[in-house]
DSSP file (Angstrom, degrees, kcal/mol; ACC not computed):
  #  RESIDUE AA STRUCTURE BP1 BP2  ACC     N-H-->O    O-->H-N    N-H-->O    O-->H-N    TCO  KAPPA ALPHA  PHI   PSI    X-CA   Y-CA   Z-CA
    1    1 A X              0   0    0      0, 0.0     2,-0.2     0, 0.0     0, 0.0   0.000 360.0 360.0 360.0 143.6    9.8   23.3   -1.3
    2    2 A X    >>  -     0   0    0      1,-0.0     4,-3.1     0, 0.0     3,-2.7  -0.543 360.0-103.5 -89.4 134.2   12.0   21.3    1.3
    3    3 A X  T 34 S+     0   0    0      1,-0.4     4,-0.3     2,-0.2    -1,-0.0   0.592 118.9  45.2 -28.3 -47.8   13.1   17.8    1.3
    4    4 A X  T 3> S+     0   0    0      2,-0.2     4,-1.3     3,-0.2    -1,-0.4   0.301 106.2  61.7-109.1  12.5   11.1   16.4    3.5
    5    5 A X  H <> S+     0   0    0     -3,-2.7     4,-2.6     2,-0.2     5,-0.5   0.785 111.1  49.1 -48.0 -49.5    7.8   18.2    2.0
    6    6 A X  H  X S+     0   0    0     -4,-3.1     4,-1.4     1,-0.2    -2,-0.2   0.887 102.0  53.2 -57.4 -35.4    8.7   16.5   -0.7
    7    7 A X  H  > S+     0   0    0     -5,-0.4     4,-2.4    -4,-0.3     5,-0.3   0.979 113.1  44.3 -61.0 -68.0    9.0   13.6    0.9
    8    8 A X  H  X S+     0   0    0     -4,-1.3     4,-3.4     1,-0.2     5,-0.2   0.934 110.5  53.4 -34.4 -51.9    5.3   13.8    2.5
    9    9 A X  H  X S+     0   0    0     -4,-2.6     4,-1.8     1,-0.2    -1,-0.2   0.865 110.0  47.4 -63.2 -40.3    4.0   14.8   -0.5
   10   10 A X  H  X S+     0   0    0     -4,-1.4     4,-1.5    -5,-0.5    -1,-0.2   0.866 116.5  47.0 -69.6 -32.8    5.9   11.1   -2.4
   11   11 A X  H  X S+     0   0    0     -4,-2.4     4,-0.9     1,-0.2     5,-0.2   0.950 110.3  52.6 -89.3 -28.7    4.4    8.8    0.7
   12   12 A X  H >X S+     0   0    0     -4,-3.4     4,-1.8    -5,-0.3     3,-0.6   0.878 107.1  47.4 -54.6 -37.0    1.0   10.5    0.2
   13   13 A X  H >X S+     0   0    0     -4,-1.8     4,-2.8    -5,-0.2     3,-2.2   0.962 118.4  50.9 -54.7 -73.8    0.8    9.7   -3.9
   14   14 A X  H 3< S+     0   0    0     -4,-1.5     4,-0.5     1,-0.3    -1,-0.2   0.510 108.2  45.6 -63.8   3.9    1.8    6.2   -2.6
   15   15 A X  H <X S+     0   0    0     -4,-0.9     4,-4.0    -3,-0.6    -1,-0.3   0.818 114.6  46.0 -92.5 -34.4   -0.5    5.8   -0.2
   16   16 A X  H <X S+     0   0    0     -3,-2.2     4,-2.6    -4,-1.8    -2,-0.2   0.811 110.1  57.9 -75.6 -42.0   -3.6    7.0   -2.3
   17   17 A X  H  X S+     0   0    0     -4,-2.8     4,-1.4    -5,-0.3    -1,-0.2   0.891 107.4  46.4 -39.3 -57.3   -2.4    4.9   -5.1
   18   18 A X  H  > S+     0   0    0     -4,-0.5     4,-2.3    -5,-0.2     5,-0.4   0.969 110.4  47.1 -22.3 -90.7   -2.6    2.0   -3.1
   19   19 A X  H  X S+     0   0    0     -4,-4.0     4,-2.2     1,-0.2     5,-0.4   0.909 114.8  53.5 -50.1 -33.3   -6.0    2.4   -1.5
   20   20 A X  H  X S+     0   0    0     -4,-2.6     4,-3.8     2,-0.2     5,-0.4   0.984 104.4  52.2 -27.2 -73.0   -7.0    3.2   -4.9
   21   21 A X  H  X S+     0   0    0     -4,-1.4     4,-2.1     1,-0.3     5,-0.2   0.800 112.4  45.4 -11.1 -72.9   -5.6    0.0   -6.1
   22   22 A X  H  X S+     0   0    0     -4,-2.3     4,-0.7     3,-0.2    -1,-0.3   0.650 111.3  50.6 -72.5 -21.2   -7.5   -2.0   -3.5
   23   23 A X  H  < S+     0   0    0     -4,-2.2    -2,-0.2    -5,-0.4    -1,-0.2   0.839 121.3  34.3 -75.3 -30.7  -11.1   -0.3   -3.8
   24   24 A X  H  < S+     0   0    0     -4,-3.8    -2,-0.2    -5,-0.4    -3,-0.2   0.902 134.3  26.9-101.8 -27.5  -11.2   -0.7   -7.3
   25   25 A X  H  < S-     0   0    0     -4,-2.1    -3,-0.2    -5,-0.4    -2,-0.2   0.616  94.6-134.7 -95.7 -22.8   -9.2   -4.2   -7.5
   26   26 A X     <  -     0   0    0     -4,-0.7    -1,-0.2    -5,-0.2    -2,-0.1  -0.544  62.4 -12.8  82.6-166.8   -9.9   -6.1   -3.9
   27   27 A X  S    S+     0   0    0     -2,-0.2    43,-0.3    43,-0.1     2,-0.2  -0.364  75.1 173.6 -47.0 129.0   -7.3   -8.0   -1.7
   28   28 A X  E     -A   69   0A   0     41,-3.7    41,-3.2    -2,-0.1    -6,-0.1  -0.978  31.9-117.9-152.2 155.0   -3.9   -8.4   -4.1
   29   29 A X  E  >  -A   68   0A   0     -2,-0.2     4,-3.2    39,-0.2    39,-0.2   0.082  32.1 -98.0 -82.8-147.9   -0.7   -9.7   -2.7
   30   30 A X  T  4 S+     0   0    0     37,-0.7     4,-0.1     2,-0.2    -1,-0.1   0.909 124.1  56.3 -79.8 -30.5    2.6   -7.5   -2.6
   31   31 A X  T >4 S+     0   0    0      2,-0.2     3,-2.5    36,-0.2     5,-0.1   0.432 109.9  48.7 -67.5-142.8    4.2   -8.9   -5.7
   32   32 A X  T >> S+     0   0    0      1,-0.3     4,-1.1     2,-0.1     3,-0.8  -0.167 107.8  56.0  50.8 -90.5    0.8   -7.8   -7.5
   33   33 A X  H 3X S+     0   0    0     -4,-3.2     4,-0.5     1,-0.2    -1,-0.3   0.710 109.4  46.5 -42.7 -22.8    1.0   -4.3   -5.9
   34   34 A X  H <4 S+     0   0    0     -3,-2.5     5,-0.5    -5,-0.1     4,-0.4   0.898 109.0  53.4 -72.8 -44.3    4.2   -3.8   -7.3
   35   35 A X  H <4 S+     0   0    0     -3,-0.8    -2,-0.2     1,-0.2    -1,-0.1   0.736 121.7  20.9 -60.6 -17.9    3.5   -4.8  -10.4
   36   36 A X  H  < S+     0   0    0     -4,-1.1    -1,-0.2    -5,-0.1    -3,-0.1   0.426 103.9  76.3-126.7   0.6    0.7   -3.0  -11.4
   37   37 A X  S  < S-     0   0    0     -4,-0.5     3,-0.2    -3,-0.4    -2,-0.1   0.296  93.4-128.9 -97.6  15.9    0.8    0.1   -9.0
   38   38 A X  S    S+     0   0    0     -4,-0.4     2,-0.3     1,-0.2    -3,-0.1   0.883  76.7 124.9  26.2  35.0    4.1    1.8  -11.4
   39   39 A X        -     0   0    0     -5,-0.5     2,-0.2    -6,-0.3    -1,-0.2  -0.779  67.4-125.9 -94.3 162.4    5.5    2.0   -7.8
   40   40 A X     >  -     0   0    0     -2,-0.3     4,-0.8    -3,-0.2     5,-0.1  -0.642  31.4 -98.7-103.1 163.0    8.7    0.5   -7.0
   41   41 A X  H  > S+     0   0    0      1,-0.2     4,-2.5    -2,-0.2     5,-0.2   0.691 121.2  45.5 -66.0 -14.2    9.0   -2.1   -4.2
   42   42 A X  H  > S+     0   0    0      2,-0.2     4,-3.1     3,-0.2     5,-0.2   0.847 111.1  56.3 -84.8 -44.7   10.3    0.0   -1.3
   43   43 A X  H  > S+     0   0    0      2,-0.2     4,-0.9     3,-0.2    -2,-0.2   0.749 112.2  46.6 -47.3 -18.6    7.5    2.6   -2.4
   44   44 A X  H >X>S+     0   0    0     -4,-0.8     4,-4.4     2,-0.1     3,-0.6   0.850 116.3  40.6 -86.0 -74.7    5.0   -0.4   -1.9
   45   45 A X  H 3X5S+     0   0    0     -4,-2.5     4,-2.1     1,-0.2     5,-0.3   0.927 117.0  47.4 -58.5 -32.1    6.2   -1.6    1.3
   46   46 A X  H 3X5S+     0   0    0     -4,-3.1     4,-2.0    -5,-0.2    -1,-0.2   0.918 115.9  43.5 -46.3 -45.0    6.8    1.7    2.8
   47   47 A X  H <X5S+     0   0    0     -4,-0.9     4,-1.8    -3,-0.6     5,-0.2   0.801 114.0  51.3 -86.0 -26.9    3.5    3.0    1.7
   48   48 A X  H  X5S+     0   0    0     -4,-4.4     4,-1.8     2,-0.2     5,-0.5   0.942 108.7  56.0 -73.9 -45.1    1.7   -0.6    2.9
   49   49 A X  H  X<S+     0   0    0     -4,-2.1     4,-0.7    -5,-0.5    -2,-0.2   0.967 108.8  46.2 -41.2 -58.9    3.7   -0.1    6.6
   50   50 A X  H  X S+     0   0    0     -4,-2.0     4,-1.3    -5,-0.3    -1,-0.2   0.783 113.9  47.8 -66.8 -22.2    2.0    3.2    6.9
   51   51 A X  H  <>S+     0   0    0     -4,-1.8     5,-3.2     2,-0.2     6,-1.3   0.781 110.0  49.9 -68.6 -37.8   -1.4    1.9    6.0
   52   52 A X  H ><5S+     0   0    0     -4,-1.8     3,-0.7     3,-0.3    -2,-0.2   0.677 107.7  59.3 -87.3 -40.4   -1.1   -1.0    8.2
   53   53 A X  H 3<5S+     0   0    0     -4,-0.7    -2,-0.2    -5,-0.5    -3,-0.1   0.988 108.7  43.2 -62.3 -50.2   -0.2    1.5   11.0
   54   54 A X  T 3<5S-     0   0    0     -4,-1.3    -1,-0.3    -5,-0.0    -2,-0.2   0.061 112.1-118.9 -82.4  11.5   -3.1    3.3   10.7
   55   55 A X  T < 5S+     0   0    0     -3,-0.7    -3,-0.3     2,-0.2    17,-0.2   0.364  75.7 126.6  44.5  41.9   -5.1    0.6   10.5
   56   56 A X  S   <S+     0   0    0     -5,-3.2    -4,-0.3     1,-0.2     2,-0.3   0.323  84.2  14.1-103.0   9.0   -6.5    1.6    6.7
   57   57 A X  S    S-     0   0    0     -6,-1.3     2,-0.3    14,-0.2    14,-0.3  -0.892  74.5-139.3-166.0 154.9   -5.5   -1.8    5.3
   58   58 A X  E     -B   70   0A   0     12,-4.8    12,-1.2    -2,-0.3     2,-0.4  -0.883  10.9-138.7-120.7 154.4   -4.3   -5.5    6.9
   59   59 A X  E     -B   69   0A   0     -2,-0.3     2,-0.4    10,-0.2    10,-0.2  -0.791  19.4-167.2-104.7 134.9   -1.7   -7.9    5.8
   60   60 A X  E     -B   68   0A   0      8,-2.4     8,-2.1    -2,-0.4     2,-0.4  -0.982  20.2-122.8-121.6 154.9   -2.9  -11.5    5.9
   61   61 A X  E     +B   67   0A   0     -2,-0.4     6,-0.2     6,-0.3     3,-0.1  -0.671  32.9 170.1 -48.2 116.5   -0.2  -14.8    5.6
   62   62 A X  E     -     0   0A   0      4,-4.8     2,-0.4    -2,-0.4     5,-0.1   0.277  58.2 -37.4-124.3  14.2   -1.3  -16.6    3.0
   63   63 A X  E >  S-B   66   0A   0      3,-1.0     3,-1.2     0, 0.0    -1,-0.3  -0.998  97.7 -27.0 163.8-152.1    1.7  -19.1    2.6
   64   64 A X  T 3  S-     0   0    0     -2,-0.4     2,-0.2     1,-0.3    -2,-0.1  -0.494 127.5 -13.9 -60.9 137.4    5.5  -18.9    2.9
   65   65 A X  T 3  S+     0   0    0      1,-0.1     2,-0.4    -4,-0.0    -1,-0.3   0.573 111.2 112.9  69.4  -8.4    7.0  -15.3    2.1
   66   66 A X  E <   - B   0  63A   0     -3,-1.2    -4,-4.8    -2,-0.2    -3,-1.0  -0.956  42.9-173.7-140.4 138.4    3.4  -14.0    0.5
   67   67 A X  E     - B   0  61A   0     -2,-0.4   -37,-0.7    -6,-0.2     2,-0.5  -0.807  14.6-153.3-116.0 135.3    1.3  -11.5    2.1
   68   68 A X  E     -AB  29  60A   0     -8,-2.1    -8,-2.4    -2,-0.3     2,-0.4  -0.970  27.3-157.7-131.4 118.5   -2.4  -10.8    0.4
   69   69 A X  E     +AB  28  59A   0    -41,-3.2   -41,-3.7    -2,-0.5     2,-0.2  -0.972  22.7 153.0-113.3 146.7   -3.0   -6.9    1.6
   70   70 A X  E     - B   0  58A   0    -12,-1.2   -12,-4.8    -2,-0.4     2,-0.2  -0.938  37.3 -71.8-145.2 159.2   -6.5   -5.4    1.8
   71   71 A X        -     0   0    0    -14,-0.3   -14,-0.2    -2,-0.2   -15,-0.1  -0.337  38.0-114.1 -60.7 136.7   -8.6   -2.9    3.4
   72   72 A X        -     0   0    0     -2,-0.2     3,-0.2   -17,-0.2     4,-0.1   0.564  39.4 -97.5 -39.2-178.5   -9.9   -2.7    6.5
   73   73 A X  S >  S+     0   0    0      1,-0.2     3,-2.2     2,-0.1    -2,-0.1   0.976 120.2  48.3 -74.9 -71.2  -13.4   -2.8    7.2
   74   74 A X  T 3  S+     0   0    0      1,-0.2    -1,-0.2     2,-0.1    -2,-0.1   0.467 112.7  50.7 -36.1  -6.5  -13.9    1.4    7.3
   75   75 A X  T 3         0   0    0     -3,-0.2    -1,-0.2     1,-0.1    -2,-0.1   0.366 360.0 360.0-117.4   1.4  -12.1    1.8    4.2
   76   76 A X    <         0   0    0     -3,-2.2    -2,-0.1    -4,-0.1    -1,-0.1   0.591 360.0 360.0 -85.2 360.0  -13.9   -0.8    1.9
């Protein structure tokens, strides 16, 4: 297997982890999704950047620096 299969294969876990996360948990902010998703933070934001692209989850402001992510309406 090739680097960047691997690579696919690493954002896909973290994407599916995620939306897990948020069906079975609700809205949680980012610090939350690190902490409990045994992803690391770049793995978080990376995977919440591609989610957000594709519109399968939204970031809301909910004060200075903190971000409350959940899914979209179609993914809930």
């Amino acid at each position: 297997m090739n680097i960047r299969q691997d690579e696919r294969d690493d954002a896909s876990m973290s994407n599916r982890r995620l939306l897990e996360l948020l069906r079975e948990r609700g809205p949680q902010t980012l610090d939350h999704l690190c902490a409990i998703s045994e992803l690391g933070w770049s793995q978080v934001l990376l995977a919440v950047d591609r989610l957000s692209r594709t519109r399968e989850v939204v970031l809301h402001l909910i004060g200075p620096c903190e971000y409350h992510v959940s899914l979209t309406g179609a993914d809930r």
